[in-house]
MDTraj code that builds the backbone (N, CA, C; nanometers):
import mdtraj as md
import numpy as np

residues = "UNK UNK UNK UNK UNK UNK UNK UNK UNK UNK UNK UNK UNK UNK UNK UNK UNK UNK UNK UNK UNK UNK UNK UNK UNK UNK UNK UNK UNK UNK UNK UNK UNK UNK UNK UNK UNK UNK UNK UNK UNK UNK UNK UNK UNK UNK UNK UNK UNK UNK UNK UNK UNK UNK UNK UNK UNK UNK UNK UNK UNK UNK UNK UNK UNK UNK UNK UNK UNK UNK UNK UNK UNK UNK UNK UNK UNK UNK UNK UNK UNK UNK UNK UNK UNK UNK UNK UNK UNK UNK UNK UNK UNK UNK UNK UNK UNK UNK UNK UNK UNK UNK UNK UNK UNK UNK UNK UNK UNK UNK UNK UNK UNK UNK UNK UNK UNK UNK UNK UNK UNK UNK UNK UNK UNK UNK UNK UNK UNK UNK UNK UNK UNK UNK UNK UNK UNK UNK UNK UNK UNK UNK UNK UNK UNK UNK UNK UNK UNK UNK UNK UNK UNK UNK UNK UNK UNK UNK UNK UNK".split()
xyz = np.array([
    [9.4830, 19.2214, 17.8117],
    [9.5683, 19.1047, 17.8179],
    [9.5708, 19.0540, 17.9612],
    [9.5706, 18.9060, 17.9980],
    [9.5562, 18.8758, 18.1072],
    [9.6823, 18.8704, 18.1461],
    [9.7155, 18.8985, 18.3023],
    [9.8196, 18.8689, 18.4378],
    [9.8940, 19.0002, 18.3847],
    [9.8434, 19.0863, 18.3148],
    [9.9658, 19.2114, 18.2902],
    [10.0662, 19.1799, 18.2249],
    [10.0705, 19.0858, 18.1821],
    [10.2126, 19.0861, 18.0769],
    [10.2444, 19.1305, 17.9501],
    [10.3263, 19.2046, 17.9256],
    [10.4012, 19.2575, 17.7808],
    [10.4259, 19.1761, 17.6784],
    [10.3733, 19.2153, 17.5389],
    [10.4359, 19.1187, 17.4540],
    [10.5908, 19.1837, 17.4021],
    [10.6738, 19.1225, 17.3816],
    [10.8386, 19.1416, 17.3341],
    [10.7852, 19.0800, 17.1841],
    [10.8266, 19.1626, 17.0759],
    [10.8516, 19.0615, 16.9718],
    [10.9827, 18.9161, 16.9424],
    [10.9555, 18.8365, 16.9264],
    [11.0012, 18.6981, 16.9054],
    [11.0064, 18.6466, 17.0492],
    [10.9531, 18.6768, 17.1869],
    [10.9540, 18.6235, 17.2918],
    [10.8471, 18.6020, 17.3976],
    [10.7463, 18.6376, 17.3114],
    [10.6236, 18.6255, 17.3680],
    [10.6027, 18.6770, 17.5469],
    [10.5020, 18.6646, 17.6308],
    [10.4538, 18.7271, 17.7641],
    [10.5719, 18.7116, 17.8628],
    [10.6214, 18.8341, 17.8974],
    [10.6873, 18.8393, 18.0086],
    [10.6329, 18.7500, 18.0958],
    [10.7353, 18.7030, 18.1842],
    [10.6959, 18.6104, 18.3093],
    [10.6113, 18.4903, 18.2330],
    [10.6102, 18.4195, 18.1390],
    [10.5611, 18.3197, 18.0708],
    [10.6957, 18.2352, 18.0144],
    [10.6786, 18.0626, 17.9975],
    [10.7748, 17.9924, 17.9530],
    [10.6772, 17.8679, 17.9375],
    [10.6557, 17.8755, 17.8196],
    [10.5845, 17.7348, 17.7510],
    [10.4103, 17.7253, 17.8332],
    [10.3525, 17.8341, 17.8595],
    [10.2621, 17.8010, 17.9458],
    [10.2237, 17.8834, 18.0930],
    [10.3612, 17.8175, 18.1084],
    [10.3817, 17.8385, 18.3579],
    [10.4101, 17.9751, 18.3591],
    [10.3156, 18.0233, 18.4233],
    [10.3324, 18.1689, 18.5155],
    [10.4907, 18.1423, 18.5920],
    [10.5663, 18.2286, 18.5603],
    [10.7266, 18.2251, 18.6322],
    [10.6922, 18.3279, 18.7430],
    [10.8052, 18.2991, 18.8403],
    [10.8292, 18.3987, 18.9314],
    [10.9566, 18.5214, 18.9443],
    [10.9731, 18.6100, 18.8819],
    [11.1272, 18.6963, 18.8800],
    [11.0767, 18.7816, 18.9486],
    [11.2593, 18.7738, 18.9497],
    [11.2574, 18.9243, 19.0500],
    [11.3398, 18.8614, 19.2257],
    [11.3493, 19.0165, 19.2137],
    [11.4080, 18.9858, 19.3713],
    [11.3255, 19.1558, 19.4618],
    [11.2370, 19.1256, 19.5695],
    [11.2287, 19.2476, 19.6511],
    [11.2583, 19.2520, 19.8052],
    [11.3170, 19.3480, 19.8838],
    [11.2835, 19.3596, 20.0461],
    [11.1329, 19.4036, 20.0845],
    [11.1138, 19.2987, 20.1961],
    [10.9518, 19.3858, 20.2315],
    [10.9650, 19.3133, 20.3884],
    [10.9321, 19.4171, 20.4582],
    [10.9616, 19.3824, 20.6050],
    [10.8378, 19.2695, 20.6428],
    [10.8461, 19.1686, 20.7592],
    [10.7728, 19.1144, 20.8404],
    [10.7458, 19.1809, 20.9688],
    [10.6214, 19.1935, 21.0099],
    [10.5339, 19.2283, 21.1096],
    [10.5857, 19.1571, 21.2378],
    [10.4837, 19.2289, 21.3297],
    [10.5137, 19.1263, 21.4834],
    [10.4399, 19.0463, 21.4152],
    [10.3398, 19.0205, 21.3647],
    [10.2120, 18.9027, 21.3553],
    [10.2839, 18.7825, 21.2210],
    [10.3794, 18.7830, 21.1701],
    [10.4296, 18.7024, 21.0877],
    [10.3908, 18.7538, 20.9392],
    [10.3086, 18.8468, 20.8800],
    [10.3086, 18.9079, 20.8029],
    [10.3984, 18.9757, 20.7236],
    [10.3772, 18.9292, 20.5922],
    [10.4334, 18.9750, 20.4867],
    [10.3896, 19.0144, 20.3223],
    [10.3805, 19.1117, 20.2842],
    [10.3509, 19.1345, 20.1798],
    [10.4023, 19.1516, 20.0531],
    [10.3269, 19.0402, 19.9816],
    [10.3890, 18.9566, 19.8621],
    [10.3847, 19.0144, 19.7276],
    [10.5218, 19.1032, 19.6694],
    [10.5022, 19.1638, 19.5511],
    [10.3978, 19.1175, 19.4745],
    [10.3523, 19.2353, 19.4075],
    [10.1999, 19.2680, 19.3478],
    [10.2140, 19.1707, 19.1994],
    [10.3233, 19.1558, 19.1300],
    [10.3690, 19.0813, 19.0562],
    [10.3322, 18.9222, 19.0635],
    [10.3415, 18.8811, 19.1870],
    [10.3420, 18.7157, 19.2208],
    [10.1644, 18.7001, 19.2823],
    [10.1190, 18.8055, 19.2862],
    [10.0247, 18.7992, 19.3951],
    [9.8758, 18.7139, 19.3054],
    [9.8750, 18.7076, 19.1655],
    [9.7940, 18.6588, 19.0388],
    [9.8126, 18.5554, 19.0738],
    [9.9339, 18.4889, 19.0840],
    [9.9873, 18.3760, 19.0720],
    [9.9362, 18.2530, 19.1812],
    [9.9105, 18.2958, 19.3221],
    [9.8786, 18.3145, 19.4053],
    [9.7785, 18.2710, 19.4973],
    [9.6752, 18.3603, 19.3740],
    [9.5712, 18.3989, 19.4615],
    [9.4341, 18.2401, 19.4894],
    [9.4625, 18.1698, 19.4131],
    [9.3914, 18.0505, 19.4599],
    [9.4455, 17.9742, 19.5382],
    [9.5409, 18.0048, 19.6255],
    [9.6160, 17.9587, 19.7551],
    [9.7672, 17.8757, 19.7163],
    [9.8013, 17.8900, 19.7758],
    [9.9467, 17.8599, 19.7643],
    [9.9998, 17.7471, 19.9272],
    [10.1045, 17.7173, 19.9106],
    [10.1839, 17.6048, 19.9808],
    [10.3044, 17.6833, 20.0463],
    [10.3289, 17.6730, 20.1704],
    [10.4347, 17.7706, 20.2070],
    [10.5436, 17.5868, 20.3106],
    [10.6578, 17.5985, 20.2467],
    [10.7801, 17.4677, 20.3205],
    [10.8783, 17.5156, 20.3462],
    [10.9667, 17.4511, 20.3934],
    [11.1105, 17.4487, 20.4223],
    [11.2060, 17.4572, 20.2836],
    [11.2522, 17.5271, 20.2514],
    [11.3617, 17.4971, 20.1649],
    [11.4366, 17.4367, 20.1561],
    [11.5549, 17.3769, 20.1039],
    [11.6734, 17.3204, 20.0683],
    [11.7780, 17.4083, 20.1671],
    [11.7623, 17.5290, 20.0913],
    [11.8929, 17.5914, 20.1827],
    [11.8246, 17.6489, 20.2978],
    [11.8732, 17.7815, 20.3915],
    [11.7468, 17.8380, 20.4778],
    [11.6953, 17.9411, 20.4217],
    [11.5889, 17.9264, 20.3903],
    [11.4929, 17.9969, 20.3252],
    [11.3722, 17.8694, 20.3024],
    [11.2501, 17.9645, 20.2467],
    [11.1059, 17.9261, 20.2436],
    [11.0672, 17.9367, 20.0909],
    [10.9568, 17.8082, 20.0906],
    [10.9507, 17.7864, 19.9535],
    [10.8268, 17.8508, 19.9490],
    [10.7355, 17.9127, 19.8637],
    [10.6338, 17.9254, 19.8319],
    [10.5593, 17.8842, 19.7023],
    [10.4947, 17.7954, 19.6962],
    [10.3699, 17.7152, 19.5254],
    [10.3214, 17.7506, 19.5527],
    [10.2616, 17.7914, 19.4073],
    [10.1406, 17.8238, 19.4177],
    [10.0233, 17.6430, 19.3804],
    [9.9278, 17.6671, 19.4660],
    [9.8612, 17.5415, 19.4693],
    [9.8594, 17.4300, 19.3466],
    [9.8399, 17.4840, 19.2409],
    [9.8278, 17.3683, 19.0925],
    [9.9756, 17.3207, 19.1248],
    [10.0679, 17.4347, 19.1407],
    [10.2279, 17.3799, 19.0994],
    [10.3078, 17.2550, 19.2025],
    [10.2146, 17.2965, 19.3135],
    [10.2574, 17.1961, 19.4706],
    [10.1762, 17.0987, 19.4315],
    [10.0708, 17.0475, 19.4051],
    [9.9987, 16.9329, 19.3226],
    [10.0749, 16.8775, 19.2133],
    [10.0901, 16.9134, 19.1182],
    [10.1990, 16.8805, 18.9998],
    [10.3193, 16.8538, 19.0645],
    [10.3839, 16.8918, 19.1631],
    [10.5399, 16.8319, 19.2505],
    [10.4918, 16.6936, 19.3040],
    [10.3709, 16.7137, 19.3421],
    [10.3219, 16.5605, 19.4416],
    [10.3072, 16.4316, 19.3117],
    [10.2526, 16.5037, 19.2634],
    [10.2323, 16.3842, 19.1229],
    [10.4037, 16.3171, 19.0257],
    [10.4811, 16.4314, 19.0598],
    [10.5608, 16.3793, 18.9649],
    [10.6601, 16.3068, 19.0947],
    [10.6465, 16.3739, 19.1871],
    [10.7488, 16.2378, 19.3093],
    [10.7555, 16.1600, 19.3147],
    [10.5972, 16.0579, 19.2664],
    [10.6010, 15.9559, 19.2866],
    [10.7401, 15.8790, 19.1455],
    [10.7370, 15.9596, 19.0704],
    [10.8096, 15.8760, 18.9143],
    [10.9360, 15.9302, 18.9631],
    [10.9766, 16.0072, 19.0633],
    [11.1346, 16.1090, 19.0669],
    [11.2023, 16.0180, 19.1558],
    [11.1315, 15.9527, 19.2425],
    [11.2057, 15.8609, 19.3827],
    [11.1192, 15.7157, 19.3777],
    [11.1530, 15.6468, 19.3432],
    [11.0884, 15.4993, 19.3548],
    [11.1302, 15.4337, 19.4325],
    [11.2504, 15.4714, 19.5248],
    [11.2653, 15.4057, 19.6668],
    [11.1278, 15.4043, 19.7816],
    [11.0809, 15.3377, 19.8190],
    [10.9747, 15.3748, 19.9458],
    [10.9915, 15.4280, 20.0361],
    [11.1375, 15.4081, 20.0948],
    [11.2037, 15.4697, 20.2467],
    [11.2658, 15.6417, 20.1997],
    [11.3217, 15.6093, 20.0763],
    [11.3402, 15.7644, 20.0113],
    [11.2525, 15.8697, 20.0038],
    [11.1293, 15.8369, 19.9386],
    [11.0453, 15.8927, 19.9057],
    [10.9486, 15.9508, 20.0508],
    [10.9560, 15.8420, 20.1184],
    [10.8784, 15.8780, 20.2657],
    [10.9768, 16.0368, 20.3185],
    [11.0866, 15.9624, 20.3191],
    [11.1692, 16.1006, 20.3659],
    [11.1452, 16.2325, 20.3257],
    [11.1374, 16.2390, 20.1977],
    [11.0893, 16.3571, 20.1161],
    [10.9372, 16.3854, 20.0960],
    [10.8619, 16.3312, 20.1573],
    [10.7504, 16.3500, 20.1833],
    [10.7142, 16.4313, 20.3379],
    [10.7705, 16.3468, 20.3873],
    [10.7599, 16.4104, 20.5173],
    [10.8379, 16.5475, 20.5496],
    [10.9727, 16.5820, 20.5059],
    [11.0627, 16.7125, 20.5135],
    [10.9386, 16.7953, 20.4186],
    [10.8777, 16.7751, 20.2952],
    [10.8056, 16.8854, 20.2374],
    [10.7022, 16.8949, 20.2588],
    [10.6216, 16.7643, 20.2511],
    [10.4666, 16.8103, 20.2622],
    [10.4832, 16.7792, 20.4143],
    [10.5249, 16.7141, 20.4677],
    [10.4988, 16.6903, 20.6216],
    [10.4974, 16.8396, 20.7074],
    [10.5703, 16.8810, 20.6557],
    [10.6330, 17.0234, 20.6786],
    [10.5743, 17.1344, 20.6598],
    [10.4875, 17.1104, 20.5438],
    [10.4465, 17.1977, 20.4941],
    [10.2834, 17.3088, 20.5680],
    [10.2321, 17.4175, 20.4878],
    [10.1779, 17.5206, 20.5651],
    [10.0813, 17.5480, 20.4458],
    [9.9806, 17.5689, 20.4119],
    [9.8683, 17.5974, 20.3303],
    [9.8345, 17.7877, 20.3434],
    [9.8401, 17.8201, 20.1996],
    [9.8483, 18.0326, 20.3025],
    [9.7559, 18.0548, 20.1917],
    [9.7122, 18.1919, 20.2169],
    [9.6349, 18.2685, 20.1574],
    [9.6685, 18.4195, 20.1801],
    [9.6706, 18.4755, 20.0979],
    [9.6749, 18.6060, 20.0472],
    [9.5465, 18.6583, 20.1701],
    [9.5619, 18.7595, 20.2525],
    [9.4519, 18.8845, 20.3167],
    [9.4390, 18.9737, 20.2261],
    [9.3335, 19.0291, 20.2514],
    [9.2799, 19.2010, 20.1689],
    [9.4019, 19.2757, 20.1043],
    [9.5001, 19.3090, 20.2137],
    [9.6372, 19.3651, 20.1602],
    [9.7154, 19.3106, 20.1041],
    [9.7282, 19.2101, 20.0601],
    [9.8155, 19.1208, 19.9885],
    [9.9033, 19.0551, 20.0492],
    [9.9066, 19.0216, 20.1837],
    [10.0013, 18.9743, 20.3034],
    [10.0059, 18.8059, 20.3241],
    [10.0691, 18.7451, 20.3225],
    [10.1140, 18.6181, 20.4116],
    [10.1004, 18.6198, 20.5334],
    [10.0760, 18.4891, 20.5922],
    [10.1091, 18.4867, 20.7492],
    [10.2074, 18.3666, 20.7448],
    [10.3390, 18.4131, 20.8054],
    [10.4564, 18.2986, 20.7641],
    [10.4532, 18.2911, 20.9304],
    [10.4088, 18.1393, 20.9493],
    [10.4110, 18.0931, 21.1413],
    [10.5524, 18.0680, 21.1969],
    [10.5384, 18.1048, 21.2643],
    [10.6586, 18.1101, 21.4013],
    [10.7614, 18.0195, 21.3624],
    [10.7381, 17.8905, 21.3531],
    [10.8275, 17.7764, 21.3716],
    [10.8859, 17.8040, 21.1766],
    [10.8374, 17.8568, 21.0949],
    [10.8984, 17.8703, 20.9359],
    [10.9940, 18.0021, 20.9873],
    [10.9315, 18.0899, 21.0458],
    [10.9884, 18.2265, 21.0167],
    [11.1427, 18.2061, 21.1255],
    [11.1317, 18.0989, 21.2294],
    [11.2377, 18.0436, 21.2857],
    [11.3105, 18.0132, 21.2316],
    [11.3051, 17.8681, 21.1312],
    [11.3929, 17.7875, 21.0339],
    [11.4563, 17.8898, 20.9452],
    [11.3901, 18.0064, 20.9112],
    [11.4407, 18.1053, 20.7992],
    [11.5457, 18.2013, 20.8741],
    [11.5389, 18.2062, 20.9821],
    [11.5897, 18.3234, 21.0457],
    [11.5324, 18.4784, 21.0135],
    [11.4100, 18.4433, 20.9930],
    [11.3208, 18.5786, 20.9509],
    [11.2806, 18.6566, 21.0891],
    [11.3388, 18.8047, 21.0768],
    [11.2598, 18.8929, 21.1673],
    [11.3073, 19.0164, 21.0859],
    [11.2267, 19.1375, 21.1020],
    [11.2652, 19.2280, 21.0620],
    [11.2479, 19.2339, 20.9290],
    [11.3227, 19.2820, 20.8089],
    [11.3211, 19.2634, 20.6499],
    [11.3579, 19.0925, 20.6068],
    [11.3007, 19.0718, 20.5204],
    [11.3046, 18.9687, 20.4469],
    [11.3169, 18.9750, 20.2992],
    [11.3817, 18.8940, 20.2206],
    [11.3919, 18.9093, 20.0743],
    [11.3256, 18.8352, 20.0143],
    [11.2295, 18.8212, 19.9013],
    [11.1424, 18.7433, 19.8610],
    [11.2336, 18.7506, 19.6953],
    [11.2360, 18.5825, 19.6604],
    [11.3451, 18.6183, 19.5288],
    [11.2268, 18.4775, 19.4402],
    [11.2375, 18.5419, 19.3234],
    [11.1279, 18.4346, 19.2123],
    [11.2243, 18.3532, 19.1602],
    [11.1392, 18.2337, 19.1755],
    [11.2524, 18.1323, 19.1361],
    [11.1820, 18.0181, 19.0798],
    [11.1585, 18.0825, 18.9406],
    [11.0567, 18.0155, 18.7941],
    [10.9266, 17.9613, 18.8971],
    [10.9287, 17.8198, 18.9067],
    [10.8039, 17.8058, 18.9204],
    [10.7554, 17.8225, 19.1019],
    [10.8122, 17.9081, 19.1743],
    [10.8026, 17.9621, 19.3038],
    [10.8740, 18.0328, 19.3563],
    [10.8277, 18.0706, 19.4721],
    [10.9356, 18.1975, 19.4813],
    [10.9553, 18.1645, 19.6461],
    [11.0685, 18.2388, 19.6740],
    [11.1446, 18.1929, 19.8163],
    [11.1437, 18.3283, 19.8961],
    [11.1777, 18.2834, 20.0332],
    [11.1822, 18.3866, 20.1331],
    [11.3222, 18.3380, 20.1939],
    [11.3565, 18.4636, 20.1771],
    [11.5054, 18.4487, 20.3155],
    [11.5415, 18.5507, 20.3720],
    [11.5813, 18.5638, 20.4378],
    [11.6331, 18.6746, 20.5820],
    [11.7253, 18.7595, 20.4697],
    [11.7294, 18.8870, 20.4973],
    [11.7714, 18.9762, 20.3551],
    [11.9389, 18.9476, 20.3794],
    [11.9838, 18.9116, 20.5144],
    [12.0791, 18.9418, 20.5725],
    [12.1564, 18.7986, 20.4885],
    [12.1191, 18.6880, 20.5380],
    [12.1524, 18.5311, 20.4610],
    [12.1204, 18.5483, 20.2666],
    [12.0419, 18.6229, 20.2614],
    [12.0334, 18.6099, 20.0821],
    [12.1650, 18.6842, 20.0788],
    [12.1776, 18.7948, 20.1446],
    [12.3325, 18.8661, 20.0794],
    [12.4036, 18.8592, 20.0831],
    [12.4510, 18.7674, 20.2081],
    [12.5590, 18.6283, 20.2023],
    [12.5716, 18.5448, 20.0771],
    [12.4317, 18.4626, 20.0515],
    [12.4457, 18.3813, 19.9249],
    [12.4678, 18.4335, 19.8128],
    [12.3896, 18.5327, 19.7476],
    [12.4316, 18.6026, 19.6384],
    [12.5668, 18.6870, 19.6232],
    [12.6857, 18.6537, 19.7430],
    [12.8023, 18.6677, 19.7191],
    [12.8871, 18.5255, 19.7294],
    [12.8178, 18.4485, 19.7897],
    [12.9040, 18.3249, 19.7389],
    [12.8532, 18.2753, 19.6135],
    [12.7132, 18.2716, 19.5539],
    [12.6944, 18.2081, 19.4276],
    [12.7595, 18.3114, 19.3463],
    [12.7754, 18.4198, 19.3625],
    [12.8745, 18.4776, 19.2321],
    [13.0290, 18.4532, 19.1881],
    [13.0591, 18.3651, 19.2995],
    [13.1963, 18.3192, 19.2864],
    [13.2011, 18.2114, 19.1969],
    [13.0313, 18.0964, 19.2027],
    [13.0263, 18.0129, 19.1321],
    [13.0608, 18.0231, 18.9822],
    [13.1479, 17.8957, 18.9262],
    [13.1118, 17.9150, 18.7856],
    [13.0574, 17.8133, 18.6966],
    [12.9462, 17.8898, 18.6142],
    [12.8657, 17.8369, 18.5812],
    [12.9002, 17.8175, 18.4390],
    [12.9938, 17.8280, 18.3586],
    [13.0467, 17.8372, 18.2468],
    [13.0345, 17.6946, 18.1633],
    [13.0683, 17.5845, 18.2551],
    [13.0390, 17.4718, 18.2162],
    [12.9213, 17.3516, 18.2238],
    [12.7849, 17.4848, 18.2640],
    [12.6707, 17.4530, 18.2661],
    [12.6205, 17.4377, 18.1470],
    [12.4843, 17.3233, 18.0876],
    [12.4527, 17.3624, 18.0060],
    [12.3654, 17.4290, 17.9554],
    [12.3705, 17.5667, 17.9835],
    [12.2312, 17.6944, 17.9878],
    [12.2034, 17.7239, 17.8814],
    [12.0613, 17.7607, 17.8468],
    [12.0161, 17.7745, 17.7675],
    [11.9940, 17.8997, 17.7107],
    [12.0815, 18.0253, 17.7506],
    [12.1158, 18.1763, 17.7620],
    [12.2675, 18.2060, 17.7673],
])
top = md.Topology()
chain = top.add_chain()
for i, resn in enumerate(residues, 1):
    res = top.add_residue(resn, chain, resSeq=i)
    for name in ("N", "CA", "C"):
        top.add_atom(name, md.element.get_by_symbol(name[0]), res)
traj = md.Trajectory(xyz[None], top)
């Protein structure tokens, strides 16, 4: 079976949803002096024909994998039909943005000026987040994952 996935009866391939390779999970894996990081073995399939490394929303780092950062560019144009809008958000993501590849060991090289914006040194948390997965300073994710648990989501409309 391809990408390692399990079949569940009535729920078909782990880490699958209509198609898209998902990203779960949450792991620590330290960064190097050299900006190196190594990217659970799980995401690393996903991956491996190069990926897109940006700025996040919050502080933390986005990581696509290449088809999925192509498919974001295509649908922007229909998501923002302002011109001055759209420039903006062009420039904060792709302007921003960093082109990576997987080494022999399965490592990233996350550059200076990202691993800055993140507040990355030392351990980092890499958390899957469906169709990409993020990097943040282990120290700031465990901040957030105690304020989003305060959130309530009760009057969301989830599909679980």
């Amino acid at each position: 079976m391809a990408s390692g996935g399990r079949i569940l009866p009535g729920w078909g391939k782990v880490g699958q949803s209509g198609g898209m390779e998902m990203f779960l999970g949450e792991y620590v894996h330290s960064i190097d002096s050299k900006g190196r990081i190594a990217i659970p073995a799980r995401f690393r399939a996903k991956i491996e024909r190069g990926a897109v490394l940006t700025r996040g929303v919050d502080t933390c780092l986005y990581v696509y994998p290449m088809e999925i950062w192509e498919q974001k560019a295509r649908e922007l144009d229909a998501a923002i039909t302002d011109p001055r809008q759209r420039r903006l958000v062009e420039r904060r993501f792709f302007g921003m943005a960093f082109e990576i590849e997987l080494d022999r060991q399965g490592r990233i090289v996350i550059p200076a000026k990202f691993r800055q914006y993140a507040g990355l040194n030392g351990d980092a948390t890499i958390v899957g987040a469906r169709d990409r997965f993020e990097v943040w300073s282990t120290e700031q994710w465990n901040a957030y994952t105690e304020e989003m648990a305060a959130e309530d989501l009760s009057g969301l409309p989830l599909p679980f």
